[in-house]
ZASELUM-437507 format. One record per residue: x, y, z of N, C-alpha, C, O, CB in turn; residue in one letter. Coordinates in steps of 0.001 Angstrom, whole numbers, padded with zeros to 6 digits, always signed. Glycine has a CB too. Layout:
N
XYZXYZXYZXYZXYZA/...
***
This chain:
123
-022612+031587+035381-022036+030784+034332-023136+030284+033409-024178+029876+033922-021241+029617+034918X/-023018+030282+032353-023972+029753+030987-023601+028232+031072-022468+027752+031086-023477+030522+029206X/-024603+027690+031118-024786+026173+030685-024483+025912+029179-024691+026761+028312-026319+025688+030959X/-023906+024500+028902-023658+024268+027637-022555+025063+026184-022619+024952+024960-024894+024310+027441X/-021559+025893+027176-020537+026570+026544-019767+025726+025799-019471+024570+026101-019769+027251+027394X/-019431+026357+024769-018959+025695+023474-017260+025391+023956-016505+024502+023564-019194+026898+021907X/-017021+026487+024941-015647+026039+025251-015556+025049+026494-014650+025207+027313-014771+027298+025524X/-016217+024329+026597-016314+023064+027447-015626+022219+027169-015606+021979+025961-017364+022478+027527X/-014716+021328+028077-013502+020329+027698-014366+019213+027054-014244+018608+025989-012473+019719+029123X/-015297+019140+028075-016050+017838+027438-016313+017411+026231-016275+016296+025710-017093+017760+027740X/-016608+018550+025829-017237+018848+024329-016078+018887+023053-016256+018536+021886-018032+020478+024382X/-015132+019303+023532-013996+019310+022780-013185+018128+022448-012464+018020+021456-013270+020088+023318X/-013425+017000+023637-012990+016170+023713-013494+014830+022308-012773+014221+021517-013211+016089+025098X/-014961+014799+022510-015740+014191+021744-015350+013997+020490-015299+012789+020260-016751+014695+021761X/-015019+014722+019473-014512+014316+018315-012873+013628+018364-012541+012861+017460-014635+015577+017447X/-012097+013901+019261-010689+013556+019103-011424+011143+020035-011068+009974+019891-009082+015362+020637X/-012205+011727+020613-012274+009888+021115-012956+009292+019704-012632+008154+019363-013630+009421+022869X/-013638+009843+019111-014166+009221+018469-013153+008747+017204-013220+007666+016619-015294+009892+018276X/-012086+009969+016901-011298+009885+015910-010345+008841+016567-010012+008204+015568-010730+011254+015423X/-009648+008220+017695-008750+007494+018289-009860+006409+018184-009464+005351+017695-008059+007998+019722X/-011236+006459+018561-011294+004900+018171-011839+004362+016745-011980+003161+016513-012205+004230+019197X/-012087+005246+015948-011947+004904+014477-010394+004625+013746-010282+004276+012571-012614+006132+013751X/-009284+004838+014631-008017+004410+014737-007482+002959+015289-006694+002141+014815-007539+005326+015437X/-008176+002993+016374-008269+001919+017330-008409+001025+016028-007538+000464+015364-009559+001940+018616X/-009783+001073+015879-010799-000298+014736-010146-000363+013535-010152-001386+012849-012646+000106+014177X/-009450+000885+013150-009011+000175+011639-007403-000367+011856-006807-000951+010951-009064+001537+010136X/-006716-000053+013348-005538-001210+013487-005950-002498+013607-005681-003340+012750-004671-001056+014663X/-006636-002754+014680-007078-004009+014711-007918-004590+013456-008111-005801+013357-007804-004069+015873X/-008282-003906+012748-009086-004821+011213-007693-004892+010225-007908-005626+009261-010759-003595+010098X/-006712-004475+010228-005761-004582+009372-004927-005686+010644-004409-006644+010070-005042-002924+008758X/-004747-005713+011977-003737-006913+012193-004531-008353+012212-003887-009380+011998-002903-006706+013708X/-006014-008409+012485-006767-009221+012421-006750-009719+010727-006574-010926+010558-007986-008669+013073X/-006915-008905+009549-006962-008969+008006-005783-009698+007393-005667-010310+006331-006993-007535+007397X/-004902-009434+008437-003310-009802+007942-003373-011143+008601-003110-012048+007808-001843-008691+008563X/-003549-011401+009394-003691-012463+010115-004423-013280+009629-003836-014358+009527-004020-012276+011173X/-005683-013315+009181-006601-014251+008695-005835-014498+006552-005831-015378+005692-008635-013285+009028X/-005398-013223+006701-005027-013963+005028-003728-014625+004681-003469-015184+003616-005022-012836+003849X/-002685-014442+006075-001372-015106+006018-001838-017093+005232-001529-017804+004276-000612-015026+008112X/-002628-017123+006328-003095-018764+006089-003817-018826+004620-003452-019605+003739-004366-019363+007421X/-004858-017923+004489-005079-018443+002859-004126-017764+001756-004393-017729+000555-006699-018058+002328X/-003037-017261+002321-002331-016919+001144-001625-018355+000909-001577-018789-000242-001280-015561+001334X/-000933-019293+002254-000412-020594+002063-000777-021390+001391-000050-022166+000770-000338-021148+002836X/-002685-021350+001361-003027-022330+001014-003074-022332-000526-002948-023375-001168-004076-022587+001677X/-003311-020794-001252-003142-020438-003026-001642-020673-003170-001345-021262-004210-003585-018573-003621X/-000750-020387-002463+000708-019840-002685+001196-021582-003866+000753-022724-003737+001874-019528-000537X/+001788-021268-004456+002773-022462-005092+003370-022955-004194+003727-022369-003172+003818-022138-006070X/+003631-024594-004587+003886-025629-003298+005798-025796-004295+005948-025952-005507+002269-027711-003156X/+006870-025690-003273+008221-026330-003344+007722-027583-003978+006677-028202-003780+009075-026536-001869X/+008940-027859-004966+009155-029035-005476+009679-030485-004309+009946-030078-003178+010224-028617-006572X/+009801-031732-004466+010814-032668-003837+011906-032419-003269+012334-032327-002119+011200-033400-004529X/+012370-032304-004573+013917-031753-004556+014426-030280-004034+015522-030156-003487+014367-031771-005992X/+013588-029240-004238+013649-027765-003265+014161-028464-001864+015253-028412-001298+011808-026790-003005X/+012545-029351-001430+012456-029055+000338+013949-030256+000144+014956-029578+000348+010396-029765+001643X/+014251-031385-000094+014893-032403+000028+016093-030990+000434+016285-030705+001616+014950-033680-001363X/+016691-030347-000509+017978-029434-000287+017294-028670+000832+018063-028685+001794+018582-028400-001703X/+016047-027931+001157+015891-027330+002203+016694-028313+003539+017737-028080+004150+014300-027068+002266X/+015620-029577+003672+016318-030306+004618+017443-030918+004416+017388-031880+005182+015682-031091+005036X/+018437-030958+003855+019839-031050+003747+020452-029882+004686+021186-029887+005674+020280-030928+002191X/+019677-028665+003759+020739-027418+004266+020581-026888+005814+021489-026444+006517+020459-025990+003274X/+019155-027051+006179+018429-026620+007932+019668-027627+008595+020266-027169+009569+016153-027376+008456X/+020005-028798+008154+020539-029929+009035+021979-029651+008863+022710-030113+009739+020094-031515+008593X/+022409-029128+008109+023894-028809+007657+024198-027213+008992+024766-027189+010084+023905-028255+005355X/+023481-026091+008160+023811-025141+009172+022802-025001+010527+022505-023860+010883+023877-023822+008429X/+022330-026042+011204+022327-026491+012654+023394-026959+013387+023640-026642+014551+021546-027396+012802X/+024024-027716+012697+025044-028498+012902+025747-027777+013280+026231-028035+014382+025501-029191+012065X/+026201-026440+012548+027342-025483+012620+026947-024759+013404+027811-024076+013955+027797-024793+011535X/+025734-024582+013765+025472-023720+014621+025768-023890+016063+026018-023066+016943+024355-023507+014451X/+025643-025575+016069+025728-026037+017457+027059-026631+017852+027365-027020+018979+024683-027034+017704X/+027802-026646+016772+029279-027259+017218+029852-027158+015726+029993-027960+014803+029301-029094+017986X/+030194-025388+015981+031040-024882+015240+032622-025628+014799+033377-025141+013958+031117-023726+015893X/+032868-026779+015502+034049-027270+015415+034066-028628+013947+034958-029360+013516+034359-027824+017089X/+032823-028457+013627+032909-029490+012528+033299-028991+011331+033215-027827+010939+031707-030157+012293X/+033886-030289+010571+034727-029859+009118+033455-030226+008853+032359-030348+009400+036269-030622+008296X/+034298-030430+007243+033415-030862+006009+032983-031692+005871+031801-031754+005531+033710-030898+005063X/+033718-032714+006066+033858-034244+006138+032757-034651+006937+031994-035431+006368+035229-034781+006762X/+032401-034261+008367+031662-034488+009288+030630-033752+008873+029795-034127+009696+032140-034283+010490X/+030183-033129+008330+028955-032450+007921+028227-033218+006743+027044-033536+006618+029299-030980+007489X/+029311-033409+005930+028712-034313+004396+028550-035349+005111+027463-035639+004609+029763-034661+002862X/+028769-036432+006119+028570-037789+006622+027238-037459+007152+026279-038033+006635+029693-038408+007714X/+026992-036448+008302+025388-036310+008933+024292-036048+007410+023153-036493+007270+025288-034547+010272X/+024836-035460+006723+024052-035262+005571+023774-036784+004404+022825-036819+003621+024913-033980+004821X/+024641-037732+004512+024706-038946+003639+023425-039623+004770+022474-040309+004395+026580-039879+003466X/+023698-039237+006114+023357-040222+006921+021666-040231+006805+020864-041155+006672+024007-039958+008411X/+021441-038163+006965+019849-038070+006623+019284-038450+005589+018125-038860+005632+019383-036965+006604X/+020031-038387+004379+019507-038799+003049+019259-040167+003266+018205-040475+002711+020458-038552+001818X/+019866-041256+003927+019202-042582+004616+018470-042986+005117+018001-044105+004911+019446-043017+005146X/+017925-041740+006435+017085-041875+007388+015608-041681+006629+015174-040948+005742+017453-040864+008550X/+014788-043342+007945+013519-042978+007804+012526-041888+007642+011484-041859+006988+013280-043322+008409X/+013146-040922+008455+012494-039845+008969+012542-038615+007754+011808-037632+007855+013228-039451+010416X/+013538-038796+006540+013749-037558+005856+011903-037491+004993+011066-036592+004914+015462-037732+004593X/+011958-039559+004279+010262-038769+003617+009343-037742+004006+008731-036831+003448+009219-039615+003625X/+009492-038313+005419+008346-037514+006150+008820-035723+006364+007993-034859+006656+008103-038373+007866X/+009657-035570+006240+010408-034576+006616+010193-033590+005178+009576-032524+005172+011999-035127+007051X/+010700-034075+004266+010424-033637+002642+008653-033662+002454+008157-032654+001951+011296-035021+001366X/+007897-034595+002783+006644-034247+002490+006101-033261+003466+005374-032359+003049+005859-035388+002405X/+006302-033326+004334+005911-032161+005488+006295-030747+005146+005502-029827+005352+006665-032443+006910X/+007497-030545+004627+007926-029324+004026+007099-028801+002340+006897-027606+002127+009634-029626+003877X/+006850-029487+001676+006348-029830+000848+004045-029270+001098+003166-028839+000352+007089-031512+000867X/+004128-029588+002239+002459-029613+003001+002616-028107+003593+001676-027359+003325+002103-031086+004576X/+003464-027674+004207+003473-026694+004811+003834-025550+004835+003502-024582+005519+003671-026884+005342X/+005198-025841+003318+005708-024171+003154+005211-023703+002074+004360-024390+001507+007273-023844+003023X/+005546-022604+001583+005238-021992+000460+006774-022521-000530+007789-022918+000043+004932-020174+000811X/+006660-022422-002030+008210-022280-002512+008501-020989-002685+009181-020756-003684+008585-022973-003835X/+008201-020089-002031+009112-018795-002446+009439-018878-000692+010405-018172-000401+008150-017006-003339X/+008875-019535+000392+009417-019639+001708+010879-020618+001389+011990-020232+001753+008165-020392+002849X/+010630-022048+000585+011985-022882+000689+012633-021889-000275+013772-021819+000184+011997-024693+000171X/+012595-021181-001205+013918-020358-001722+014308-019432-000752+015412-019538-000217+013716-019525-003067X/+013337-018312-000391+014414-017795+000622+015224-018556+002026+016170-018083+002654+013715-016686+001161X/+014652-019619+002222+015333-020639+003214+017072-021092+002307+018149-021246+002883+013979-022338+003414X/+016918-021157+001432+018117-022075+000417+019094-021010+000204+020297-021191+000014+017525-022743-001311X/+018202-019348+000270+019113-017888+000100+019627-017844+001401+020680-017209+001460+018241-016341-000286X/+019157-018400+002674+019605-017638+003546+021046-017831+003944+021685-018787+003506+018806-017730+004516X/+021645-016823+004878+023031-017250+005400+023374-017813+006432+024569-018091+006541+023718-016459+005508X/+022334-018205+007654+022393-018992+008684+021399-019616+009143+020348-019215+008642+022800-018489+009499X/+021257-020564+010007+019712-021198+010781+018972-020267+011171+017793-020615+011247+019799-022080+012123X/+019249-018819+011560+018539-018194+012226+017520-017300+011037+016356-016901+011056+019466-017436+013247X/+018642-017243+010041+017953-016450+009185+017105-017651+008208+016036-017344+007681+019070-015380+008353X/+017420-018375+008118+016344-020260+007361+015240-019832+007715+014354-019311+007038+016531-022271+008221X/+015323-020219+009599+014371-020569+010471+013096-019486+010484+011920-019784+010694+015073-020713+011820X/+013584-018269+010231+012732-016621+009735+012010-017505+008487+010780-017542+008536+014092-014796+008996X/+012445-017978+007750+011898-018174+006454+010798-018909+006778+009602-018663+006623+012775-018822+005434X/+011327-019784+007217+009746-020819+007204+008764-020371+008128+007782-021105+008250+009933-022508+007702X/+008816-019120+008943+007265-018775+009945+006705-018389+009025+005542-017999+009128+007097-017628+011247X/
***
């Protein structure tokens, strides 16, 4: 047998590892790339108005409600909603939304058709 035959697995092998991990490195630099610019895209992105997040948190609190006790009218929905527009807790609630989302996140939150699909909006 000749040493160093070109038809050697070994040898054949060598370019296909090298090509899988120049694959390898450029997935992970694109989920790592995506990852590191999600956050500074938040931080350039345009900030929701008052009044956006204020209806954001109206509407998250409206279709929760329904979500969790489908048996409520209208009536009972507009009262939890008079009630938040009262509560201590909404400033903080409106400025926090306001600190943390994007406004093209509270519009598609205000587009959506349920909590589940809101709740997508704001990750």
């Amino acid at each position: 047998m000749r040493e160093g035959r070109d038809d050697d697995p070994g040898l054949r092998r060598l370019p296909a590892v090298k090509r899988d991990l120049a694959a390898a490195v450029a997935i992970v630099t694109v989920v790592v790339g995506a990852a590191a610019f999600r956050p500074a895209w938040r931080a350039i992105a345009p900030r929701p108005s008052a009044d956006a997040c204020a209806a954001l948190v109206d509407r998250y609190l409206v279709d929760k409600s329904r979500a969790r006790f489908p048996e409520l009218g209208e009536t009972e929905l507009e009262r939890i909603t008079r009630s938040s527009e009262a509560s201590d807790r909404r400033p903080h609630d409106v400025a926090s939304c306001r600190k943390e989302l994007t406004a093209s996140q509270v519009t598609c939150g205000l587009d959506a058709p349920d909590v589940e699909a809101l709740e997508r909006c704001m990750r």
